[in-house]
N, C-alpha and C positions, 0 to 999 in steps of 0.2 A: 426511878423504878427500882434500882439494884437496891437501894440502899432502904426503900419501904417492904422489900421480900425479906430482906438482909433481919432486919427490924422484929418482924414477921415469925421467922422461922427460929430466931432467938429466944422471942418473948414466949414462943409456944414448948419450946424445949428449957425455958428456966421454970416454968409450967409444969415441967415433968410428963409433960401429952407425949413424945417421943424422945430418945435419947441424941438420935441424929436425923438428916436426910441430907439428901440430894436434889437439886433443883435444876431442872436444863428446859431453858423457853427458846422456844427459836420463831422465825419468823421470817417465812418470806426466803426458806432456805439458808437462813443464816442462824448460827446461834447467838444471842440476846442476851442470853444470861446463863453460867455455868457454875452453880454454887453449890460448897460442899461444906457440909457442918455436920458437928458434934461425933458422936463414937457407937457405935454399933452397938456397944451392950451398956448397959444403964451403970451409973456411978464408974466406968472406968477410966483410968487415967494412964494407961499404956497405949501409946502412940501406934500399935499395930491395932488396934482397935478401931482408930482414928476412921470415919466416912471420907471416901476420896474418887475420883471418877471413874475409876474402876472396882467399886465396891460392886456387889450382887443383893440383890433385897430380893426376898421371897413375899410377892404382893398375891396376898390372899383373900382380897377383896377389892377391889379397883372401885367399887363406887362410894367407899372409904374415900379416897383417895378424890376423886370428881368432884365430893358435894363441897 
């Protein structure tokens, strides 16, 4: 599973659909999966940029996000 989200969330950001995200599946009160990719602002390459599990996203529409 990690490795077809992993797959996933790359090919959509080499895509250019987002620059990063964050991904956290849990299940059953455990977490699953905890992944963190790419950089918050598009073309950057400064590591304080960098998506990590304490990043903040302003979700402006959640069923973006759903479908």
């Amino acid at each position: 599973m990690k490795k077809n989200i992993e797959e996933f969330v790359s090919n959509k950001m080499d895509k250019g659909l987002y620059p990063g995200c964050q991904v956290l599946i849990g299940h059953h009160g455990d977490i699953t999966l905890n992944l963190s990719a790419g950089s918050m602002l598009k073309d950057s390459s400064n590591p304080t940029d960098g998506v990590n599990e304490n990043t903040l996203f302003n979700i402006e529409s959640i069923t973006k996000v759903m479908v």
